[in-house]
LOKOL-397522 format. One record per residue (C-alpha): residue in one letter; x, y, z. Coordinates in nm, 2 decimals. Layout:
<sites>
residuo / u / v / w
A / X / Y / Z
...
</sites>
This chain:
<sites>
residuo / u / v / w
X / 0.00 / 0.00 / 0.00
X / 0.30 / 0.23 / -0.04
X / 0.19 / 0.39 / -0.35
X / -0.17 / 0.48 / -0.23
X / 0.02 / 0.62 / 0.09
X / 0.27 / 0.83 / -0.16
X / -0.02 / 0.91 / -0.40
X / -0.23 / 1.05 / -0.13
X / 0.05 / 1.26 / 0.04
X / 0.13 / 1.45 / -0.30
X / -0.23 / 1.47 / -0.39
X / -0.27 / 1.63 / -0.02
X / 0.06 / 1.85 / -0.07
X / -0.05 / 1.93 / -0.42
X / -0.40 / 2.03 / -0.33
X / -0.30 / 2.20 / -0.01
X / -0.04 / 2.38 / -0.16
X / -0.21 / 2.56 / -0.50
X / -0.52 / 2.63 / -0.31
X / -0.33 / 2.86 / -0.02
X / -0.08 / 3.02 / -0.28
X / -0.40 / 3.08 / -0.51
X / -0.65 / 3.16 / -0.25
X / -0.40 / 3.36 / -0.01
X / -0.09 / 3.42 / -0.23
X / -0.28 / 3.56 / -0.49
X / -0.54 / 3.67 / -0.29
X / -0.79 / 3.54 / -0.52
X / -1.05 / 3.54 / -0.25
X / -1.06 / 3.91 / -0.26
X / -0.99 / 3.99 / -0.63
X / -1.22 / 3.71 / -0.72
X / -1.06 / 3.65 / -1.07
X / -0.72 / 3.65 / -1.25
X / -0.66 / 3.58 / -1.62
X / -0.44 / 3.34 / -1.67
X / -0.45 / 3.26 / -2.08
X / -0.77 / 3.36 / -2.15
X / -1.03 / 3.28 / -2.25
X / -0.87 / 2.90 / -2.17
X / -0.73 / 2.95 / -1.83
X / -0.91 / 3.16 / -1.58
X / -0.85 / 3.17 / -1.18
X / -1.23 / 3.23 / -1.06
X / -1.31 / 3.22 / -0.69
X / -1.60 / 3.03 / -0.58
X / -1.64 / 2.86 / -0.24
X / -1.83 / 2.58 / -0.24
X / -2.04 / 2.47 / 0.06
X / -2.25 / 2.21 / -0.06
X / -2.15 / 1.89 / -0.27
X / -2.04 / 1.86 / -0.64
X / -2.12 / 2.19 / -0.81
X / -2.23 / 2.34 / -0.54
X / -2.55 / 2.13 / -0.50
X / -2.75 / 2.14 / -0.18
X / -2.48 / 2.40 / -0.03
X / -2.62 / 2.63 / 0.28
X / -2.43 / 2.77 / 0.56
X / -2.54 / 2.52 / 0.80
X / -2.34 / 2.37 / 1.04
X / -2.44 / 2.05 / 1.05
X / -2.37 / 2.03 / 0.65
X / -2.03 / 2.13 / 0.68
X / -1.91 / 1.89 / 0.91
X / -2.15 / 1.64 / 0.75
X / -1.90 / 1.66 / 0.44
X / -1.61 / 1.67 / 0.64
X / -1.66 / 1.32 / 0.85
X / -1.81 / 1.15 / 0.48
X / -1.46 / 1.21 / 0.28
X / -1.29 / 0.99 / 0.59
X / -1.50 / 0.76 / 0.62
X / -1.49 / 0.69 / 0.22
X / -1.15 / 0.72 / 0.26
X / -1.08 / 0.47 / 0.50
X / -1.35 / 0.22 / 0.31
X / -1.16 / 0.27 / -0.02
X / -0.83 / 0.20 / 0.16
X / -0.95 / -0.10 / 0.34
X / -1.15 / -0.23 / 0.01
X / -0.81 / -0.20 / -0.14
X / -0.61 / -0.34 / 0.05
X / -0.84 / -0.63 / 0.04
X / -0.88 / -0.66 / -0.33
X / -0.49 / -0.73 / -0.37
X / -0.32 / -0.35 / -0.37
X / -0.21 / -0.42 / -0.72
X / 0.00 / -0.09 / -0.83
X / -0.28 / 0.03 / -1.02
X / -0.54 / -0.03 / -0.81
X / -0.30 / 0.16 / -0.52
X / -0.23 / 0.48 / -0.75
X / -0.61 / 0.53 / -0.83
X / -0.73 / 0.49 / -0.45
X / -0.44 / 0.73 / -0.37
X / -0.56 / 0.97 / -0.59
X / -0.94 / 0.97 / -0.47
X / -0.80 / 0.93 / -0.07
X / -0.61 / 1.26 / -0.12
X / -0.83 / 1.46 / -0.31
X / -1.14 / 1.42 / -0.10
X / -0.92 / 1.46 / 0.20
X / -0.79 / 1.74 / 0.06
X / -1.10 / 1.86 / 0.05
X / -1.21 / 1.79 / 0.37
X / -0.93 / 1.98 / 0.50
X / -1.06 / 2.29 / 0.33
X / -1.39 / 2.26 / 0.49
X / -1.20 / 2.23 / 0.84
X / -1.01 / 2.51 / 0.79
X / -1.20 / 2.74 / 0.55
X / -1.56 / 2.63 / 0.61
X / -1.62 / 2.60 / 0.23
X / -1.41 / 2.36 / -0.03
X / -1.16 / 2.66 / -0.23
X / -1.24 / 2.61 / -0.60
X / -1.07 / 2.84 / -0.85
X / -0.95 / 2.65 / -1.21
X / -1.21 / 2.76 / -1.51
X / -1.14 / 2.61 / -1.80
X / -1.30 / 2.72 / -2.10
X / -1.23 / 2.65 / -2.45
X / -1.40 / 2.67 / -2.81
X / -1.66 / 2.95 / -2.74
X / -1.81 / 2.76 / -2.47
X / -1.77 / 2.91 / -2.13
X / -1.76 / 2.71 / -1.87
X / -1.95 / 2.86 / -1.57
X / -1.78 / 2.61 / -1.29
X / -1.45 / 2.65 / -1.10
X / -1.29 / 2.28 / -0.96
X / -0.98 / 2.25 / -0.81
X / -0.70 / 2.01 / -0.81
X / -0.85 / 1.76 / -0.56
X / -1.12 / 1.73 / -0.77
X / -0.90 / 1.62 / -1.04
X / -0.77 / 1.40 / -0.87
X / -1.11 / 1.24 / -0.70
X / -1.23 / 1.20 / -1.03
X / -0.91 / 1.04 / -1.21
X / -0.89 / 0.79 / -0.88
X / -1.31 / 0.71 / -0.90
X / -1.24 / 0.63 / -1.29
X / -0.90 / 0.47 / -1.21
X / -1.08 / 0.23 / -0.96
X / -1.36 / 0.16 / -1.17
X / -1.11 / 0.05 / -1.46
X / -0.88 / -0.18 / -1.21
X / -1.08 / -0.35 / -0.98
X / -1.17 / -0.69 / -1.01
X / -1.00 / -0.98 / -1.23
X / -0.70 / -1.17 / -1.05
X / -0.51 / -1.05 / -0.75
X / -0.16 / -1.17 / -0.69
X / -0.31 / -1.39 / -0.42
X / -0.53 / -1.57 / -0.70
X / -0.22 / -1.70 / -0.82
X / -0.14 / -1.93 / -0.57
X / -0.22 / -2.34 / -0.64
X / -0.57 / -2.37 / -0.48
X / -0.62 / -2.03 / -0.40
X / -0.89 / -1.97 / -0.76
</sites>
């Protein structure tokens, strides 16, 4: 499980690390947008309180700490699924990924009481009205990641007797 543990720790760094030299460095939460390569690359502020794009956000309490206790505990589930489906390097890098980008932004909600989105990418006249973030990235490459390696043979399956 060494590569869902390194995965996760530079997803984490990664995450923790754009979002406080955007967000603070930049100070992106008050300028609320900074052109990058327009109309392609966009820094937009938005602080989301609810769930994926922003649905079912309010400023309650309860919410917020709701969707800080449900990343761990997916977390932990994904880390223990893997670990019993045979940690094959694959199946490692893609739970790493998902592991640290909803903890990353779990962390956000701790800290920040919203989840710090600020990429807009646009291209080809469309504009596109959202702003994500790199542990989103991240928790969708790992969902896709785990979808494509799980199941077939684990190294244990090898064994004589063992499938």
């Amino acid at each position: 499980m060494r590569i869902a543990l390194w995965t996760t720790l530079a997803i984490l760094a990664l995450d923790q690390a754009l979002k406080w030299l955007v967000v603070a460095g930049l100070n992106l939460a008050e300028v609320l947008q900074i052109d990058v390569w327009p109309p392609y690359l966009t820094l937009t502020m938005a602080w989301n309180r609810g769930v994926n794009f922003g649905l079912f956000a309010d400023d309650s309490g309860v919410l917020r700490w709701a969707l800080v206790v449900l990343p761990v505990i997916v977390a932990i589930w994904v880390w223990r699924w893997v670990r019993k489906e045979g940690a094959r390097p694959a199946l490692q890098f893609a739970a790493g990924l998902l592991i640290g980008g909803a903890l990353g932004n779990a962390i956000d909600r701790v800290v920040w009481g919203a989840v710090a989105d600020f990429l807009n990418v646009s291209c080809c006249g469309l504009r596109n009205p959202w702003a994500f973030n790199v542990a989103d990235i991240a928790i969708f490459l790992g969902a896709f990641g785990l979808i494509l390696t799980s199941g077939g043979k684990t190294p244990r399956d090898d064994r004589p007797g063992m499938g």
